[in-house]
C-alpha positions in Angstrom: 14.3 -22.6 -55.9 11.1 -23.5 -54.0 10.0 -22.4 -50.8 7.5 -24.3 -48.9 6.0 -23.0 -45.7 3.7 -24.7 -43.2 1.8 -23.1 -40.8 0.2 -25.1 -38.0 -2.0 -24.1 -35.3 -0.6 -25.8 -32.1 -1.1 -23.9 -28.7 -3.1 -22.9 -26.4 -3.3 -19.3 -28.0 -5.5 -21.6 -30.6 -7.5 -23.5 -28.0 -9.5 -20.4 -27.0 -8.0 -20.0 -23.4 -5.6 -17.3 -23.8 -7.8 -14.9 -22.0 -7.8 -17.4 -18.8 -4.4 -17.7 -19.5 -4.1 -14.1 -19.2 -6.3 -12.7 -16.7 -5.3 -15.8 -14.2 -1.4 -14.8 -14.2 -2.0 -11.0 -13.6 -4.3 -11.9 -10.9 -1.8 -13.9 -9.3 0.6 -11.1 -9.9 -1.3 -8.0 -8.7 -1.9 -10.4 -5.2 2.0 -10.9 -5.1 2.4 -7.3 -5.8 0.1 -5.9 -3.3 1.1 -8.2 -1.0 4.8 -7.5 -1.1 3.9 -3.6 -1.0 1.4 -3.9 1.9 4.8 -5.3 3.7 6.8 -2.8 2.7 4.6 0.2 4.0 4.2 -1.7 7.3 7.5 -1.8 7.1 8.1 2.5 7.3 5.1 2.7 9.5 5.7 5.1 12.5 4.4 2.6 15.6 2.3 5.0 17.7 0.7 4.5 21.1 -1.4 1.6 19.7 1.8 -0.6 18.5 1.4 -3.3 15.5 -1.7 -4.3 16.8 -4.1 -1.4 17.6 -2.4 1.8 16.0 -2.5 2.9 12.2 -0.3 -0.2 10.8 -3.2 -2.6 12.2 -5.2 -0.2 9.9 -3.1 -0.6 6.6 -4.5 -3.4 4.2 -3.9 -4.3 0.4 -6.8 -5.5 -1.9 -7.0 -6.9 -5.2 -10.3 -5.8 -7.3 -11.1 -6.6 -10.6 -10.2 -10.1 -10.3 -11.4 -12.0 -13.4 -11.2 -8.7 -16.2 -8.1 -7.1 -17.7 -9.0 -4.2 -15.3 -7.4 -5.4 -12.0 -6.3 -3.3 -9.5 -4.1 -3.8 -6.3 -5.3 -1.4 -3.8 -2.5 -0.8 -0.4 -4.7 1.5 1.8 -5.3 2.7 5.6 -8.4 2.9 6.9 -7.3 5.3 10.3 -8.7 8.4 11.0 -4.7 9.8 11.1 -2.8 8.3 8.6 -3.1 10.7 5.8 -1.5 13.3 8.6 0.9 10.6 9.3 2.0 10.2 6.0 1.7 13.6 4.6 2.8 15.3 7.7 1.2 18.6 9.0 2.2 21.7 7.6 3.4 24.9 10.5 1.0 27.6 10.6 -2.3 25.4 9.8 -5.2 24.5 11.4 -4.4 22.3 15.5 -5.2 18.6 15.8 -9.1 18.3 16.8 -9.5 18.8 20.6 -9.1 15.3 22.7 -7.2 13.2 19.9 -4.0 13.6 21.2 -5.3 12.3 25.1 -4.3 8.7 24.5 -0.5 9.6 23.2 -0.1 11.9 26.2 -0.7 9.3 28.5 1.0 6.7 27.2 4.0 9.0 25.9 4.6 11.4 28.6 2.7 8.8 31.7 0.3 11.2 32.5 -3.1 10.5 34.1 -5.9 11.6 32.5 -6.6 15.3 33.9 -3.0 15.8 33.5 -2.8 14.8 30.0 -6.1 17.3 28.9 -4.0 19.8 30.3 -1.3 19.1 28.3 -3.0 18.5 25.2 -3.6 22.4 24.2 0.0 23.4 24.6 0.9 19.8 22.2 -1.9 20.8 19.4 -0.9 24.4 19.3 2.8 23.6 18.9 1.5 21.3 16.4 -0.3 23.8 14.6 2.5 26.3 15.3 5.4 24.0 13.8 3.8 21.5 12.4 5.5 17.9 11.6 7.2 16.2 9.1 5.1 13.1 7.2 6.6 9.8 7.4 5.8 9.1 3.8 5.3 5.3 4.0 2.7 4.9 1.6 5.0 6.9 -0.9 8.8 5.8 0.0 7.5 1.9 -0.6 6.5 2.1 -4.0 9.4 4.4 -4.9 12.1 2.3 -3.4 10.6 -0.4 -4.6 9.4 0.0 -8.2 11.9 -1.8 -9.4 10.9 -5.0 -7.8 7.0 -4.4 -8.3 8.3 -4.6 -12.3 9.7 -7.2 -11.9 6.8 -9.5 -10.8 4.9 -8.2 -13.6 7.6 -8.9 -16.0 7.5 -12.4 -14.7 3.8 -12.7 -15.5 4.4 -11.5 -19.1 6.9 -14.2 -19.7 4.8 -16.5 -17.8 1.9 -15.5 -20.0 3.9 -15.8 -23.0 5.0 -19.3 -22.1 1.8 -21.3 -21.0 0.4 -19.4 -24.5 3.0 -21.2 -26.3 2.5 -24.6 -25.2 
C-alpha cells in the first residue's frame, strides 16, 4: 500500500498577514467589549444631584489602548473626585467627607438654601463618618454579571481569527 500526501500552502496564514488578521479582530473586540461594559456600569450607576449629565456617570468612560500590538487593553474608568467612595462605599467609624462637598446634595436633596444647607452639612458628614455607607459596586457587579457575555465576544474573535486565517 502507498500513501501519498500533499501539502499545499493556501491561506492567508501563508500570505504574511496573520498578524493584521489578528491584531485587527481583537481590536475590534476589546472596542465591543469596553463598549458593552462602559453600558453596563452606567447602567448600576447611583444618579446623584448632577443626573446623567453632570454627576459621576457623565464621568465614567471606556478606552481602548494598545491598538495595533497584541497588548491591548480596554480600560472602563471614572474620572470623579467620588466615585471610588461611590463604588466602594465608606466604611463606619472612618475619617467624615471633606468639609463643603456635601453642599450641593443638601440643596438639591433636602431644598435647602445655601446657609441652611452649611448648617446641615456637619451633622450629614459626621453621621457619615459615624455609620458610614454601603458602595454601589457598579464598576464590580458589571463585569461579574456579565463575564459570561464579555467571553463570549472574545470567543467570537477567536473563531473569527481562525476563519479569515483559513481562507
Amino acid at each position: 500500500m502507498e500513501l501519498k500526501v500533499t501539502v499545499t500552502q493556501k491561506g492567508k496564514i501563508f500570505e504574511g498577514v496573520s498578524q493584521e488578521i489578528v491584531r485587527d479582530n481583537l481590536a475590534q473586540a476589546m472596542y465591543e467589549a469596553t463598549q458593552f461594559l462602559e453600558r453596563e456600569v452606567k447602567k448600576r450607576t447611583p444618579q446623584g444631584v448632577g443626573g446623567a449629565k453632570g454627576g459621576l456617570m457623565s464621568t465614567i468612560q471606556g478606552e481602548v489602548i494598545g491598538k495595533g500590538t497584541t497588548a491591548i487593553k480596554g480600560i472602563v474608568a471614572h474620572q470623579s473626585e467620588y466615585g471610588d467612595v461611590v463604588e466602594k462605599g465608606r466604611t463606619a467609624g472612618k475619617a467624615w467627607p471633606p468639609e463643603g462637598s456635601l453642599i450641593r446634595w443638601i440643596e438639591v436633596k433636602m431644598g435647602l438654601s445655601g446657609d441652611e444647607s452649611k448648617r446641615i452639612e456637619f451633622l450629614v458628614r459626621r453621621k457619615i463618618g459615624k455609620k458610614g455607607f454601603p458602595g454601589a459596586h457598579m464598576f464590580e457587579r458589571a463585569l461579574n454579571e456579565n463575564w459570561g457575555r464579555l467571553q463570549g465576544i472574545f470567543d467570537r474573535c477567536g473563531f473569527e481569527i481562525a476563519r479569515e486565517l483559513s481562507e
